[in-house]
PyMOL Python script that loads the backbone (N, CA, C, O; Angstrom):
from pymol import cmd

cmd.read_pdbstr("""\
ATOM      1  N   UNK A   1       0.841  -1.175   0.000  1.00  0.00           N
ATOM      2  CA  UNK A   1       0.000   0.000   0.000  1.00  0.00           C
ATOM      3  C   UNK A   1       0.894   1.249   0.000  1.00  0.00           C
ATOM      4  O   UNK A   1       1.984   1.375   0.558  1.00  0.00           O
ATOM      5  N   UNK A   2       0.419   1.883  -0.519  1.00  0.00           N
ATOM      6  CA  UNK A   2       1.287   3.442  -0.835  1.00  0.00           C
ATOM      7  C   UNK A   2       0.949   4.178  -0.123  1.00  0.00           C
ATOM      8  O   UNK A   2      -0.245   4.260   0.164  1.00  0.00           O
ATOM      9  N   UNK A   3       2.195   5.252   0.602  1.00  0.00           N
ATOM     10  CA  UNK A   3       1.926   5.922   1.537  1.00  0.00           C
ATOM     11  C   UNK A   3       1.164   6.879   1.449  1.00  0.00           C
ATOM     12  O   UNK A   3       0.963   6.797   0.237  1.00  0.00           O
ATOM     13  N   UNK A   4       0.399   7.979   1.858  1.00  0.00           N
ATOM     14  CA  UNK A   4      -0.275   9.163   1.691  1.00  0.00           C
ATOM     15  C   UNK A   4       1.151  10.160   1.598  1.00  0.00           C
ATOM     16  O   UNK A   4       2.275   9.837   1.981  1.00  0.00           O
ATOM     17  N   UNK A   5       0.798  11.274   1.060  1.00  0.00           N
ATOM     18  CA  UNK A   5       1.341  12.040   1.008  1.00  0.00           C
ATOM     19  C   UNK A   5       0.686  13.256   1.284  1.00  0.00           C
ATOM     20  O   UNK A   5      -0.504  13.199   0.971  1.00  0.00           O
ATOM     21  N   UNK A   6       1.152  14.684   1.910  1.00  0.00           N
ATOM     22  CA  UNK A   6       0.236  15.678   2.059  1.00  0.00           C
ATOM     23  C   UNK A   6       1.067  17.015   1.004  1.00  0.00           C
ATOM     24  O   UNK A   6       2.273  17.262   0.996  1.00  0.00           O
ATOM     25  N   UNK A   7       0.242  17.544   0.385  1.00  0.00           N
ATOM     26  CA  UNK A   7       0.436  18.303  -0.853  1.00  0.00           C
ATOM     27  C   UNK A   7       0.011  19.732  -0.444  1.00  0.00           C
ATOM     28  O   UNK A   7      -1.178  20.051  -0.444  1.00  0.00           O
ATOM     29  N   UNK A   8       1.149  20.722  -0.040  1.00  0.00           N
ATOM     30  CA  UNK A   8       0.768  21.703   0.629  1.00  0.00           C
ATOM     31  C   UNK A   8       0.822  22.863  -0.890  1.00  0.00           C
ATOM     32  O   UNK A   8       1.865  23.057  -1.514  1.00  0.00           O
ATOM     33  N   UNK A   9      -0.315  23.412  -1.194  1.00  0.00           N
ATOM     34  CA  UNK A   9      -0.740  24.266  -2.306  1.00  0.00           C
ATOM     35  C   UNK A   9      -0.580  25.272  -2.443  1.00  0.00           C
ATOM     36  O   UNK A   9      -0.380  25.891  -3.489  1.00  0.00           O
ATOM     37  N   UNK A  10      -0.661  25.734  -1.065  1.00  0.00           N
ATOM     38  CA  UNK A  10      -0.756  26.975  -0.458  1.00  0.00           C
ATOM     39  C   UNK A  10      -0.072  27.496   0.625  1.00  0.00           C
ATOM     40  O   UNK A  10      -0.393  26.904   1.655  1.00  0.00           O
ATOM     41  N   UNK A  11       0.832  28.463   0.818  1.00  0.00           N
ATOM     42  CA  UNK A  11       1.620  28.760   2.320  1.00  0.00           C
ATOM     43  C   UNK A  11       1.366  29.752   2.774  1.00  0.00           C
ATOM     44  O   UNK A  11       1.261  30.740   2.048  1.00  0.00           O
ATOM     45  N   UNK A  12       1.194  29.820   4.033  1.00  0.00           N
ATOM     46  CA  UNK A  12       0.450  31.170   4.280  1.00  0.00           C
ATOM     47  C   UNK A  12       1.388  31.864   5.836  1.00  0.00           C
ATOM     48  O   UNK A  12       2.306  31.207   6.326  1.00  0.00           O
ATOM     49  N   UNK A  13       1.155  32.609   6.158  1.00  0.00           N
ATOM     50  CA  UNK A  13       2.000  33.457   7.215  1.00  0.00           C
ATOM     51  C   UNK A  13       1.293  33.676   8.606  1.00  0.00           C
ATOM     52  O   UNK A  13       0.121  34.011   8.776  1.00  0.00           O
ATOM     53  N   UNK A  14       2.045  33.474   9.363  1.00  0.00           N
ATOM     54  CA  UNK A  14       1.525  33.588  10.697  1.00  0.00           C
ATOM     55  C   UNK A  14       0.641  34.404  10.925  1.00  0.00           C
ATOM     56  O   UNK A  14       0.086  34.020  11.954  1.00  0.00           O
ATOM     57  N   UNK A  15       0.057  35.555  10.472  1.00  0.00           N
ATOM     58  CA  UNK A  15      -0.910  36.683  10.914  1.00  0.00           C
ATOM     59  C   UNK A  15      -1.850  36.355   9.568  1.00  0.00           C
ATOM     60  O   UNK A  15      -2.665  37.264   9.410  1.00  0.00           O
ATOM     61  N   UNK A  16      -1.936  35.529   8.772  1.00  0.00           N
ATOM     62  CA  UNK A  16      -2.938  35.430   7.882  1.00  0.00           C
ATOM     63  C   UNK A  16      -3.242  33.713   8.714  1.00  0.00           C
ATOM     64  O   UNK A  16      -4.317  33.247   8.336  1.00  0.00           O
ATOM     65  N   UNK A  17      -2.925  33.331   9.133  1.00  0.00           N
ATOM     66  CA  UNK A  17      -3.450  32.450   9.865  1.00  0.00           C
ATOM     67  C   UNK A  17      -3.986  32.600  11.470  1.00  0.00           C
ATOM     68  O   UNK A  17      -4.654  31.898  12.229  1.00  0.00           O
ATOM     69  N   UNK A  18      -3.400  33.744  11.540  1.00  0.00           N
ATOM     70  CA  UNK A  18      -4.426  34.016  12.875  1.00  0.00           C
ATOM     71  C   UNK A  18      -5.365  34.796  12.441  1.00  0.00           C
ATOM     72  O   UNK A  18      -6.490  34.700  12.931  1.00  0.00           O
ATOM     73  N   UNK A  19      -5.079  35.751  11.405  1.00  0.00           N
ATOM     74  CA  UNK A  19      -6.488  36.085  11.174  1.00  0.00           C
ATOM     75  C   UNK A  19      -7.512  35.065  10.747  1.00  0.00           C
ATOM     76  O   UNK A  19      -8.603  35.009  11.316  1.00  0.00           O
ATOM     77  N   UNK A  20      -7.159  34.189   9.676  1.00  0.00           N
ATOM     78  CA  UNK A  20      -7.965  33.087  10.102  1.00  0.00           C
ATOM     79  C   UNK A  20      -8.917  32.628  10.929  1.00  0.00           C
ATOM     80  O   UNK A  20     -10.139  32.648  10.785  1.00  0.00           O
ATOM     81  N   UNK A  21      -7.988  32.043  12.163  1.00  0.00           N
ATOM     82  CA  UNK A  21      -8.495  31.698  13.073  1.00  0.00           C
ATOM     83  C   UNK A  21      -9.420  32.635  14.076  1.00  0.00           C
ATOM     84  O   UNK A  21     -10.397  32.158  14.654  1.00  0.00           O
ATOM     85  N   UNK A  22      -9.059  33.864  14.207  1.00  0.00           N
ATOM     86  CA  UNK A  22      -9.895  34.741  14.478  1.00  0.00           C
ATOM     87  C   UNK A  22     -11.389  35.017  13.610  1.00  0.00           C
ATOM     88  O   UNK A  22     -12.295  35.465  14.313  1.00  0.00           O
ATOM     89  N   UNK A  23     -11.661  34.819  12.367  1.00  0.00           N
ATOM     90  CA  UNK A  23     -12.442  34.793  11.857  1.00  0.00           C
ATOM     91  C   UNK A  23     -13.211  33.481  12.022  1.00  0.00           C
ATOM     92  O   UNK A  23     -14.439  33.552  12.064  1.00  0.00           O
ATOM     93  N   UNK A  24     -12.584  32.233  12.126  1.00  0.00           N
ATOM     94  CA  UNK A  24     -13.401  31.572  12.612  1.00  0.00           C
ATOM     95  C   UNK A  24     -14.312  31.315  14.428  1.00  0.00           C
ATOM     96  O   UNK A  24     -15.227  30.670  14.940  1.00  0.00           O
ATOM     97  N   UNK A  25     -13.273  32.319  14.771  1.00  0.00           N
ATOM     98  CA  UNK A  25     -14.051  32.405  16.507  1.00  0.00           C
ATOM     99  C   UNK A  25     -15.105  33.178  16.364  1.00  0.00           C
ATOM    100  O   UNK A  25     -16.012  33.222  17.195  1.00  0.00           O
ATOM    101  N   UNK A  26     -15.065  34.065  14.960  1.00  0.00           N
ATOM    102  CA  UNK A  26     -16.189  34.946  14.739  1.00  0.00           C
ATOM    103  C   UNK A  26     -17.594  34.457  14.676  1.00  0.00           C
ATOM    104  O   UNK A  26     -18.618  34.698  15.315  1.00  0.00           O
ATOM    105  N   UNK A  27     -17.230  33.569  13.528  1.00  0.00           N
ATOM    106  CA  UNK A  27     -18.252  32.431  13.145  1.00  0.00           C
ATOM    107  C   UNK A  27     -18.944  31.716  14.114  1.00  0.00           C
ATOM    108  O   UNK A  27     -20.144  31.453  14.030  1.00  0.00           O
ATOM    109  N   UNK A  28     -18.058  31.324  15.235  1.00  0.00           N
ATOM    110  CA  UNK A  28     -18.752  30.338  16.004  1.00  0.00           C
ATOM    111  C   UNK A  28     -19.376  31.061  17.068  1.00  0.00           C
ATOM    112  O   UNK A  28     -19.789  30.413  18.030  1.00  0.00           O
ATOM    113  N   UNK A  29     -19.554  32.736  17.036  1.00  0.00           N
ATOM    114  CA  UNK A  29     -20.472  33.223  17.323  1.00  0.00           C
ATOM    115  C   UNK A  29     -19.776  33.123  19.017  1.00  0.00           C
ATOM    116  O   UNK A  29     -20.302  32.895  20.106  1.00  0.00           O
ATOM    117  N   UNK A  30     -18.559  33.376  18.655  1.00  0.00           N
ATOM    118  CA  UNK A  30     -17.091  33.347  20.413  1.00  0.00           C
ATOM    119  C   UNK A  30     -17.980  34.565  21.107  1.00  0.00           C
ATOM    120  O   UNK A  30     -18.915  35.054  20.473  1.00  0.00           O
ATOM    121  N   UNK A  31     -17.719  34.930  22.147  1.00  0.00           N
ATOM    122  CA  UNK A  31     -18.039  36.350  23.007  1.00  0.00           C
ATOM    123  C   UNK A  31     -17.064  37.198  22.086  1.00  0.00           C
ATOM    124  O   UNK A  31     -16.397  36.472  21.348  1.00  0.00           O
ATOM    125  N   UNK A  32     -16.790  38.696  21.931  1.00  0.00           N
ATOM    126  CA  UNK A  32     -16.100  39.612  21.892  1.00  0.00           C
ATOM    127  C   UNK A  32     -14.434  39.518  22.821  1.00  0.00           C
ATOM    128  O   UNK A  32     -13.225  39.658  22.637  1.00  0.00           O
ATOM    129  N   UNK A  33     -15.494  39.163  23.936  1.00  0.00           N
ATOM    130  CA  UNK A  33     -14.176  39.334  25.535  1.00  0.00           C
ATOM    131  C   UNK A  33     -13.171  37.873  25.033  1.00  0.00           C
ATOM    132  O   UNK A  33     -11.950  37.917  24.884  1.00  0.00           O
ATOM    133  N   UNK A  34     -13.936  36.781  24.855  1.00  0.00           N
ATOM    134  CA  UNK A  34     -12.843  35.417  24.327  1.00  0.00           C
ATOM    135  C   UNK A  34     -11.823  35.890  22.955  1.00  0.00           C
ATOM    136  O   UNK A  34     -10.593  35.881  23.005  1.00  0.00           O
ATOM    137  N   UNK A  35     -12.624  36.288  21.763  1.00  0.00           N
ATOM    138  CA  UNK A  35     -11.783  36.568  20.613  1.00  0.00           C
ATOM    139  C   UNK A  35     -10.473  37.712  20.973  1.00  0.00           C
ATOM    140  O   UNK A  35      -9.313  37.558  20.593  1.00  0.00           O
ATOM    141  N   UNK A  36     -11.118  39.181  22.013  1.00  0.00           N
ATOM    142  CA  UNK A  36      -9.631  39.545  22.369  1.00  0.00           C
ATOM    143  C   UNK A  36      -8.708  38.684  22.900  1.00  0.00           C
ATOM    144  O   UNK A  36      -7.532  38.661  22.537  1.00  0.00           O
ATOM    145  N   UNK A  37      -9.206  37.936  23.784  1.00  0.00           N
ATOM    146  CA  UNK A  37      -8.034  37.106  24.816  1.00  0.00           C
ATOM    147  C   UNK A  37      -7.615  36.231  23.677  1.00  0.00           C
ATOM    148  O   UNK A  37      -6.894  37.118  23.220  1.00  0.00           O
ATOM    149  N   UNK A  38      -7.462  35.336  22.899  1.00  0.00           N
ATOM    150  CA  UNK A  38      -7.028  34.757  21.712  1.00  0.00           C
ATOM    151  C   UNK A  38      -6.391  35.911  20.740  1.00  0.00           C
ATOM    152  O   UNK A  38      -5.775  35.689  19.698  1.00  0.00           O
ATOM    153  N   UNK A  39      -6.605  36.867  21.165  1.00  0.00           N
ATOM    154  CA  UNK A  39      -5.899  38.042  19.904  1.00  0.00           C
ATOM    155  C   UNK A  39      -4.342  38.202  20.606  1.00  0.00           C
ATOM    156  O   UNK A  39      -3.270  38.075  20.014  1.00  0.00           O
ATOM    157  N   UNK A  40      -4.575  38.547  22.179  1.00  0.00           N
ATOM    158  CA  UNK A  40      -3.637  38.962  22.761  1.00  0.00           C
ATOM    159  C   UNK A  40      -3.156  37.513  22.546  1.00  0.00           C
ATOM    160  O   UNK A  40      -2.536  37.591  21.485  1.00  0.00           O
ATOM    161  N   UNK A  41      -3.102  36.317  22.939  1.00  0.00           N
ATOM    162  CA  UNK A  41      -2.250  35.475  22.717  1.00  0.00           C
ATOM    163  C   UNK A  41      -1.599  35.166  21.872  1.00  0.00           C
ATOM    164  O   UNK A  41      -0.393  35.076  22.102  1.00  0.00           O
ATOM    165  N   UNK A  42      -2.069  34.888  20.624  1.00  0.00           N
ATOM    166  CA  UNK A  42      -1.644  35.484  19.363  1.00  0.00           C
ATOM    167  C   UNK A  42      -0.291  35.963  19.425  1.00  0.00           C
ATOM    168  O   UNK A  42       0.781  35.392  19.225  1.00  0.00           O
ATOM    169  N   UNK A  43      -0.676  37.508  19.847  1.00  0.00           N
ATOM    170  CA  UNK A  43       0.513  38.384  19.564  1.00  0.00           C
ATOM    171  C   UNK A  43       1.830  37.959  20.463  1.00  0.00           C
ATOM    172  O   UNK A  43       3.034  38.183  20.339  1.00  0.00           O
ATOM    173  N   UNK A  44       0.893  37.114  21.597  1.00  0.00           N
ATOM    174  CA  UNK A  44       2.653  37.370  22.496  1.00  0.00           C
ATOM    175  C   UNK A  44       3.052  35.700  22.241  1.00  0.00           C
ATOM    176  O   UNK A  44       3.668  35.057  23.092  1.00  0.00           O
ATOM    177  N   UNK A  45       2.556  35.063  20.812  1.00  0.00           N
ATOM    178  CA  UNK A  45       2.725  33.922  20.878  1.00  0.00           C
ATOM    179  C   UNK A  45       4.173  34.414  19.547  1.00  0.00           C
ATOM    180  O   UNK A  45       5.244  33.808  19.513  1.00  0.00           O
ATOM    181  N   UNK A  46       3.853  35.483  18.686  1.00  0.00           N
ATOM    182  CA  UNK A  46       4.467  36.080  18.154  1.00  0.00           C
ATOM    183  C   UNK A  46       5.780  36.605  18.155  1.00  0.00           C
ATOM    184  O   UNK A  46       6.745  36.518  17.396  1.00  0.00           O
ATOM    185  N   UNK A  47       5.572  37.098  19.082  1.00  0.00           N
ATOM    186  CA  UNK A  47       6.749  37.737  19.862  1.00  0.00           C
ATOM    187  C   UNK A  47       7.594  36.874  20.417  1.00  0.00           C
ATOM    188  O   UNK A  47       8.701  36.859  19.879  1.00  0.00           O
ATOM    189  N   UNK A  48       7.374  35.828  21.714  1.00  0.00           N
ATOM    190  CA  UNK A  48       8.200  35.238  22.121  1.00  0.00           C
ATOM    191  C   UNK A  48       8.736  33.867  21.066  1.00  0.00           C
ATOM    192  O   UNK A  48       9.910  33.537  21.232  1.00  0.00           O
ATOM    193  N   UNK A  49       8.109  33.259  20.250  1.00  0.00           N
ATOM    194  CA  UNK A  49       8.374  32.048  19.589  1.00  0.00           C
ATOM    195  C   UNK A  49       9.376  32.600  17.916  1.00  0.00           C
ATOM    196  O   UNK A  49      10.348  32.173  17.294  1.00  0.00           O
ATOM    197  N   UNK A  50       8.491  33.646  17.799  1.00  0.00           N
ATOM    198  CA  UNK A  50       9.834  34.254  16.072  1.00  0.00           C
ATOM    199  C   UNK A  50      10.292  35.277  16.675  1.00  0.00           C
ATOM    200  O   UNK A  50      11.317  35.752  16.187  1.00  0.00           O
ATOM    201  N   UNK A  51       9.862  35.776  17.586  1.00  0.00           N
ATOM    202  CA  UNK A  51      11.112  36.813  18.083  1.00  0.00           C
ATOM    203  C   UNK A  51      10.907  38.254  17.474  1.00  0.00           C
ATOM    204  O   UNK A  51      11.762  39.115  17.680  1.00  0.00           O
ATOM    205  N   UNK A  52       9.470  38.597  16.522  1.00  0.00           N
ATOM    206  CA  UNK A  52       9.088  39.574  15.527  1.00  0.00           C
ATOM    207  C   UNK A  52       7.744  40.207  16.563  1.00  0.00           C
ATOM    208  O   UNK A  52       7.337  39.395  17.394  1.00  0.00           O
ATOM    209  N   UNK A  53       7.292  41.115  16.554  1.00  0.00           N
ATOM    210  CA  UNK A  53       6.103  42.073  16.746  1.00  0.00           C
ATOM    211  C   UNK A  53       5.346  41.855  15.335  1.00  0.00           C
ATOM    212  O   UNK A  53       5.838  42.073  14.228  1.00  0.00           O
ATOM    213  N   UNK A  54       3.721  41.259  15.674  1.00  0.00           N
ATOM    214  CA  UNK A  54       2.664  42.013  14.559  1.00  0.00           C
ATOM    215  C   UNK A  54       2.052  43.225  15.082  1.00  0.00           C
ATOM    216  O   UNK A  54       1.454  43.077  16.148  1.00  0.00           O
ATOM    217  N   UNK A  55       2.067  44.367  14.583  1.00  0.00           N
ATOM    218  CA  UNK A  55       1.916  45.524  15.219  1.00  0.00           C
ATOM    219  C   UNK A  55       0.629  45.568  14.532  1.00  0.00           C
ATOM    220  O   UNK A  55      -0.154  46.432  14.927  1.00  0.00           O
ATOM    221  N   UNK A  56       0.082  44.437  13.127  1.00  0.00           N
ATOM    222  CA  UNK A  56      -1.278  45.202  12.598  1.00  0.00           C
ATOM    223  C   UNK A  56      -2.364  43.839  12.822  1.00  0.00           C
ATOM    224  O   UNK A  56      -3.207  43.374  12.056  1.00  0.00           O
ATOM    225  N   UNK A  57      -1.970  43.449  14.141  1.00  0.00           N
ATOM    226  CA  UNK A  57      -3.076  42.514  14.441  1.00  0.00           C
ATOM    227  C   UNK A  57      -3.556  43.978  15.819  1.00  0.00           C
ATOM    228  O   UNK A  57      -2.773  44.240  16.732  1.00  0.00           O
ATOM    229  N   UNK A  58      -4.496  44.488  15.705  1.00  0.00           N
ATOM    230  CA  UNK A  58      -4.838  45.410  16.526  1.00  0.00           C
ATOM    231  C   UNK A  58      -5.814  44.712  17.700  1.00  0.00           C
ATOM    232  O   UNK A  58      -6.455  43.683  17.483  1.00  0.00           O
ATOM    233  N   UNK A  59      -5.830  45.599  19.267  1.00  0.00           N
ATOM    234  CA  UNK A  59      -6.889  45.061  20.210  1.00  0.00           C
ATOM    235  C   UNK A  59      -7.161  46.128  20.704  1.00  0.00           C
ATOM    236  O   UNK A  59      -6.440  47.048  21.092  1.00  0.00           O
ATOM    237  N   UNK A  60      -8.469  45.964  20.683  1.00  0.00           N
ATOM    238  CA  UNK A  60      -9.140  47.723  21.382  1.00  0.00           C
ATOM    239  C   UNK A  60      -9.840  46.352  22.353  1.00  0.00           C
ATOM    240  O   UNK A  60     -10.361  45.280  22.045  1.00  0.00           O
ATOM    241  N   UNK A  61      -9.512  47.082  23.720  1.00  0.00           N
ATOM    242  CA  UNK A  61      -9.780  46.573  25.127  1.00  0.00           C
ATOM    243  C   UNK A  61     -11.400  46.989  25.331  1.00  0.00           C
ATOM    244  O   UNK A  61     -12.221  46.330  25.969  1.00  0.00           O
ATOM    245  N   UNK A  62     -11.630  48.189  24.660  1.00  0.00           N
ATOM    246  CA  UNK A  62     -12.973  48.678  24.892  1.00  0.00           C
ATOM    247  C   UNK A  62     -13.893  47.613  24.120  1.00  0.00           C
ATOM    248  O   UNK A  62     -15.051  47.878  24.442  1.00  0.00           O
ATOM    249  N   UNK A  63     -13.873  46.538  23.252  1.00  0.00           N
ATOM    250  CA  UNK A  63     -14.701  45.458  22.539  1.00  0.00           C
ATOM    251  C   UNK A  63     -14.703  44.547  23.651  1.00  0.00           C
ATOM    252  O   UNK A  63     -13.770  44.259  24.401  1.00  0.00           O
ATOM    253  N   UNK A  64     -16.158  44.043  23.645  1.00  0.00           N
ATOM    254  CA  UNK A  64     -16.557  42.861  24.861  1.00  0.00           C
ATOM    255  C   UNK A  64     -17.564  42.760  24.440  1.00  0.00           C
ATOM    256  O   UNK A  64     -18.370  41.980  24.948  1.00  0.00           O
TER     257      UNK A  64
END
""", "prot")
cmd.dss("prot")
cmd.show_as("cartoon", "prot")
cmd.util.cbc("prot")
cmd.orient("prot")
């Protein structure tokens, strides 16, 4: 039997994949207050793991 193989088509970048994923917390209809707390993680997942700032993933604290 032949192995699978996975055929990547498409590559995409860390802040187009969190936006992503942020759009899908949208969808599932998340609170406001959850999608910031996943935003902020995000960013400082950013920061400490590539060592880079996304400065245009934005969080206004005033959304809940």
């Amino acid at each position: 039997m032949k192995k699978l193989k996975m055929k990547l088509t498409k590559s995409i970048t860390f802040k187009e994949g969190c936006d992503k994923y942020l759009d899908y917390c949208r969808q599932r209809n998340l609170r406001q207050g959850t999608i910031n707390h996943y935003r902020q993680l995000l960013r400082l997942e950013s920061v400490t793991s590539i060592g880079i700032e996304l400065p245009d993933i934005p969080f206004d604290e005033d959304e809940e």
